[in-house]
C-alpha positions as CSV (number, residue, x, y, z in Angstrom):
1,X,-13.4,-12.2,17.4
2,X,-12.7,-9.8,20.5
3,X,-14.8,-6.0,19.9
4,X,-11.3,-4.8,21.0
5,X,-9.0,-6.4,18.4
6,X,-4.9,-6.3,18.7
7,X,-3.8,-4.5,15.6
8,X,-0.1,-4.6,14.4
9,X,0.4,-1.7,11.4
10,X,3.2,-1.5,9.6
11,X,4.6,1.6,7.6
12,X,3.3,4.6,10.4
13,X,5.5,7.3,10.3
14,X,2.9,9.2,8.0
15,X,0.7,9.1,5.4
16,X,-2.0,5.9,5.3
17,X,-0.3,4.4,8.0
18,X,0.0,6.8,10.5
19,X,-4.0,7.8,10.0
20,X,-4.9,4.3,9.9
21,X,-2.9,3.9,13.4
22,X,-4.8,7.1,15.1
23,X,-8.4,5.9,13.5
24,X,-8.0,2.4,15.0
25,X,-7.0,3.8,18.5
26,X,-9.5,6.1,18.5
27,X,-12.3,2.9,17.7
28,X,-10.9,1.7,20.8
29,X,-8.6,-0.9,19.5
30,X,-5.2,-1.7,21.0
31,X,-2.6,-0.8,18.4
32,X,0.9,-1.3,17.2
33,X,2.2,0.6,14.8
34,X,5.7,0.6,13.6
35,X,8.4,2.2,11.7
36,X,11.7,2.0,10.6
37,X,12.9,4.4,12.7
38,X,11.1,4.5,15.9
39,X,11.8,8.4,16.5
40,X,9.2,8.9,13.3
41,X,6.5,7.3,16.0
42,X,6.7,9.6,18.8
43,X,3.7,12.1,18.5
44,X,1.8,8.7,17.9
45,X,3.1,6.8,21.4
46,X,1.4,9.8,23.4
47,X,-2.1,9.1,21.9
48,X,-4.3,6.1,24.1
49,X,-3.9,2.6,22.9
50,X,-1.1,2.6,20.5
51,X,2.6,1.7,21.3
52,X,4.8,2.0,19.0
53,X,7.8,-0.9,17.8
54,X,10.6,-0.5,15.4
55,X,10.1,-2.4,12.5
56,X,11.8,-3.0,9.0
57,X,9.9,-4.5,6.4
58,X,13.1,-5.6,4.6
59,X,14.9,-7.3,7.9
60,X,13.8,-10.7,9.1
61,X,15.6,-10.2,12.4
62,X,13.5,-6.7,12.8
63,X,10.4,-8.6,12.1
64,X,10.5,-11.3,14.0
65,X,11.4,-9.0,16.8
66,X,8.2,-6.9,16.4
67,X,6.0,-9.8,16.3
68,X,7.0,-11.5,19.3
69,X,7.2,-8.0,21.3
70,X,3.4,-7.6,20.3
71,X,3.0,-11.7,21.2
72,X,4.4,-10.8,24.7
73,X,2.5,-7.9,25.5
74,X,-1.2,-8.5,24.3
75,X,-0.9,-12.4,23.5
76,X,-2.6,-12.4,20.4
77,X,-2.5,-10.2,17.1
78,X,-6.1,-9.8,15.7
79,X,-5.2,-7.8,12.6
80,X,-1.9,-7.0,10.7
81,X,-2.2,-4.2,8.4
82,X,0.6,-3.9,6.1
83,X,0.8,-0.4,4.6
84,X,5.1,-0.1,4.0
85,X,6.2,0.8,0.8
86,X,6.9,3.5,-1.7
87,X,6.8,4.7,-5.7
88,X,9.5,3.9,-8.1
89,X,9.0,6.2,-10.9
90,X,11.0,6.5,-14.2
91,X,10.9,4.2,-17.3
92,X,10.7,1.1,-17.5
93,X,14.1,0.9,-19.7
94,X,15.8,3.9,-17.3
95,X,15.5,2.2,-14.0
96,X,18.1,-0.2,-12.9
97,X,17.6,-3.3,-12.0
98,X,19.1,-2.6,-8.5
99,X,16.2,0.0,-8.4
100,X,13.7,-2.7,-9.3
101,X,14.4,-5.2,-6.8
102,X,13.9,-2.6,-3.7
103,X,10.4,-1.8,-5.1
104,X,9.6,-5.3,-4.9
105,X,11.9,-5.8,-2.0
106,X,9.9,-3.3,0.2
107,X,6.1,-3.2,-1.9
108,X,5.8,-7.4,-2.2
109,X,8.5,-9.0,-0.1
110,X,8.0,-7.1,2.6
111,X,4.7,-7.6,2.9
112,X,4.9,-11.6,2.5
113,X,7.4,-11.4,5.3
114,X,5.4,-10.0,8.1
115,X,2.7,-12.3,6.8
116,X,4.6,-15.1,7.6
117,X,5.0,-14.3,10.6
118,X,1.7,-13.1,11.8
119,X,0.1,-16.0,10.6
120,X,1.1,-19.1,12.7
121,X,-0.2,-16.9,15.8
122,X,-3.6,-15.8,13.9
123,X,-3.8,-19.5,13.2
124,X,-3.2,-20.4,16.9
125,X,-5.5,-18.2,17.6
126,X,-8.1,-19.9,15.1
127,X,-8.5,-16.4,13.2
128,X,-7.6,-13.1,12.2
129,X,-7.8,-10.3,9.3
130,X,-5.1,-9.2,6.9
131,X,-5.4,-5.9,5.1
132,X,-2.8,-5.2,2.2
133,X,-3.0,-1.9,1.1
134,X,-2.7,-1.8,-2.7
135,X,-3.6,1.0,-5.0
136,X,-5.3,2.0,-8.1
137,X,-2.0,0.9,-9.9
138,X,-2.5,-2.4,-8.4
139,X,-5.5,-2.9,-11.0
140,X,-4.1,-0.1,-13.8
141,X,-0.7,-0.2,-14.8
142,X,0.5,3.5,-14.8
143,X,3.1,4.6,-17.5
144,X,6.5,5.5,-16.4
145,X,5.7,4.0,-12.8
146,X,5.5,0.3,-13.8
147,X,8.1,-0.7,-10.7
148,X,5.8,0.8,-8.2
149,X,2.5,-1.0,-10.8
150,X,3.9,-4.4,-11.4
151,X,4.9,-4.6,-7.5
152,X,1.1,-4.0,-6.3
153,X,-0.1,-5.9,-9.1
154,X,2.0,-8.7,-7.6
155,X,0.7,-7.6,-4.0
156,X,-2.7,-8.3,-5.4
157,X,-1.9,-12.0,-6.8
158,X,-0.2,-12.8,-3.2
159,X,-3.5,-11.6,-1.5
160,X,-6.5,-13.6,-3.8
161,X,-3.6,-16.8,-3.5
162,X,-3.7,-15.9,0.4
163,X,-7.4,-15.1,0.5
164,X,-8.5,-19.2,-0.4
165,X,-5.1,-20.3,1.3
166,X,-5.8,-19.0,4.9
167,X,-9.7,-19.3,4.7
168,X,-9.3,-22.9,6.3
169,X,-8.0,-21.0,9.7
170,X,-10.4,-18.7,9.8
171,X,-7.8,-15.8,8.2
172,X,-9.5,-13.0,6.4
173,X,-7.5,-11.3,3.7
174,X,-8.8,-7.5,2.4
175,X,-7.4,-5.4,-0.1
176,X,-7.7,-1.7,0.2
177,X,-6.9,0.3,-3.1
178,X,-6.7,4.1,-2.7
179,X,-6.8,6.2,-5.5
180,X,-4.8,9.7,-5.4
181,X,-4.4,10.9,-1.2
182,X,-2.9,14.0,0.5
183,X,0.1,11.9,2.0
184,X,4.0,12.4,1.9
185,X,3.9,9.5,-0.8
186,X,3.4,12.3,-3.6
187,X,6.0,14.6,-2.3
188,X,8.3,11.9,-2.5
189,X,7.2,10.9,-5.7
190,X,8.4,14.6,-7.4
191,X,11.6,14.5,-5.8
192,X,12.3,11.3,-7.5
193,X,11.0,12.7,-10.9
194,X,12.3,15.9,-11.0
195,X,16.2,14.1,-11.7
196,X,14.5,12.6,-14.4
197,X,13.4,16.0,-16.0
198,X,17.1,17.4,-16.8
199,X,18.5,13.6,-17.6
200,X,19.3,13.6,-21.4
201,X,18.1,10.8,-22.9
202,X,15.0,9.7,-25.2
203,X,12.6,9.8,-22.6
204,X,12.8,13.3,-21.4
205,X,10.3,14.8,-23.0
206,X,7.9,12.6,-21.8
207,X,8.8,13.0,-18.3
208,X,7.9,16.2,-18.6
209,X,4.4,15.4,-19.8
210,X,4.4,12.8,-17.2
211,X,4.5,15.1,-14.3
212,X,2.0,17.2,-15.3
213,X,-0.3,14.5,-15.5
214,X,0.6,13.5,-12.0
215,X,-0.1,17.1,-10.9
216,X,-3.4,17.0,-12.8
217,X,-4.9,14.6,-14.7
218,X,-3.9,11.8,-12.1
219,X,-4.8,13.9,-9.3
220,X,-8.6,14.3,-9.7
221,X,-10.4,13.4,-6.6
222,X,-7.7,13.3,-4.5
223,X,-8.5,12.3,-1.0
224,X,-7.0,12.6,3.2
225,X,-5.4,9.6,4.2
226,X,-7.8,9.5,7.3
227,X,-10.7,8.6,4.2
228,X,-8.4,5.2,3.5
229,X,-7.9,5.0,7.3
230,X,-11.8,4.7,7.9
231,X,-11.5,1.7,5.1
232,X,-9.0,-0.1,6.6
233,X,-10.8,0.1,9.9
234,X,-14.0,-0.9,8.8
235,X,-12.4,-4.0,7.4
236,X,-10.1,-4.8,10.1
237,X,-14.0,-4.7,12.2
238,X,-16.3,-6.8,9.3
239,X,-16.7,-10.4,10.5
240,X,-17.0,-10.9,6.8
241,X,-14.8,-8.3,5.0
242,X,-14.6,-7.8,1.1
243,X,-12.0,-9.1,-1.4
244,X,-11.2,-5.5,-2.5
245,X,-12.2,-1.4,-1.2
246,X,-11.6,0.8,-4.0
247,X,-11.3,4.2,-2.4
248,X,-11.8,7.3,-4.3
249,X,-13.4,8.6,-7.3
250,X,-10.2,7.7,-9.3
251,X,-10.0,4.1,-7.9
252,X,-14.3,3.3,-8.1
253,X,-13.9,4.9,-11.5
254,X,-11.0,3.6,-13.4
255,X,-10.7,0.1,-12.8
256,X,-14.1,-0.5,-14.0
257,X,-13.3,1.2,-16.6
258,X,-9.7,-0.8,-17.5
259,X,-11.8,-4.0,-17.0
260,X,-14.3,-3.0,-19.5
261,X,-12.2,-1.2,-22.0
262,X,-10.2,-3.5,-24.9
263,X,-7.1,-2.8,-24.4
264,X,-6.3,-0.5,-27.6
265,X,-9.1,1.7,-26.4
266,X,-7.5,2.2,-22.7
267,X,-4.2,2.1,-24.1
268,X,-5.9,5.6,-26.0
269,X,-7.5,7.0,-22.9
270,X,-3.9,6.2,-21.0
271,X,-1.9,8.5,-24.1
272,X,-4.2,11.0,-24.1
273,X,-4.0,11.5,-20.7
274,X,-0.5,11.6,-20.6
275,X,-0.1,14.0,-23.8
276,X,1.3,11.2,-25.5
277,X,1.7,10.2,-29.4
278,X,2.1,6.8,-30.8
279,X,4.6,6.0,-33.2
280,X,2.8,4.7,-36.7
281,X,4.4,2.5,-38.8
């Protein structure tokens, strides 16, 4: 593997994605990062050694566009990073199924698309590293955001499934698991629970109780995305990178924790946090 890899980054208009881009180029790496709208990458083109490409996770055409545009102008693609996606928050019984297809449209699909196709050059190539960045609800379901949960938890069967497929072509697979980080992803998160708060129905209590946990409880040892950048970096460089980084307090603590825990026990901790009763009967 080249010391200078070719690094294609999806999701960069902020947040992980946009850090993860600048850290890269900074290490001296040539890098790609994308966007749907290519405007959002501007600030970014000006910086040494990243380019920037339109790219929507959720059109074929758009990928397949991206991917040979970074084929013609560097000839290889050393690393994909795919960092796209967003929280769908509400109730399990509240959002529509509509709602939870573009979770999984944008958090799984998405992903598995730009995999495939990535990977026929990386295996051209006779190697390359995948990072999928996950999250701490990628191990721990998290109550009233079980789109956004059960998409990363099915981000993280794709990956150990891709992680013994691809070994064969020399393909490395990492998954990077943040916990709570000072990104545009939480901002976006309360605009999409505050309709939620004034909707009358029998779960509007608990929204309530909901947000404060994510403005507290859910927050502890929250982190700058240029922390989960550093991660992805470091495994993007490992000859031999690992399985899984848990980044944070939250993330190192917690899913320890849920593995260890019976469930009726977590299930405790998880009410408790929330400010939650159980129904007895």
């Amino acid at each position: 593997m080249p010391s200078e890899r070719v690094i294609l980054l999806t999701g960069c208009s902020s947040g992980i994605g946009r850090a993860a881009a600048l850290e890269a180029a900074l290490r001296g790496h040539r890098v790609f990062a994308t966007a749907r709208n290519r405007n959002d990458l501007t600030e970014l083109e000006r910086r040494e050694n990243l380019e920037g490409l339109a790219l929507d996770v959720t059109d074929g055409a758009s990928i397949r566009t991206a991917v040979d545009a970074v084929l013609a102008r560097a000839g290889r693609i050393d690393a994909l990073v795919n960092n796209a996606g967003y929280g769908q928050y509400g109730a399990a019984e509240e959002v529509t199924l509509d709602e939870w297809r573009a979770q999984f449209e944008v958090n799984l699909f998405g992903a598995l698309a730009v995999i495939q196709a990535v990977v026929p050059a990386m295996r051209r190539a006779g190697g390359g590293t995948i990072v999928n960045v996950s999250s701490v609800a990628g191990r721990v379901a998290v109550p009233f955001a079980s789109p956004y949960s059960a998409s990363k938890h099915a981000l993280e069967a794709l990956s150990d499934a891709l992680r013994i497929e691809l070994g064969p072509f020399g393909i490395r697979l990492a998954l990077v698991e943040p916990g709570p980080i000072e990104t545009r992803f939480g901002d976006r998160a309360r605009s999409m629970v505050a309709p939620l708060l004034s909707r009358p129905g029998p779960y509007r209590e608990v929204y309530a109780l909901a947000e404060r946990a994510m403005d507290g409880e859910f927050q502890r040892g929250k982190l700058p995305a240029q922390a989960v950048a550093r991660v992805i970096a470091d495994a993007i460089e490992s000859d031999r990178p690992r399985a899984r980084y848990p980044v944070g307090m939250m993330a190192r603590g917690l899913i320890p924790l849920r593995a260890a825990l019976p469930d009726r026990w977590f299930d405790a901790l998880m009410r408790r946090s929330l400010g939650i009763r159980s129904k007895r009967g």
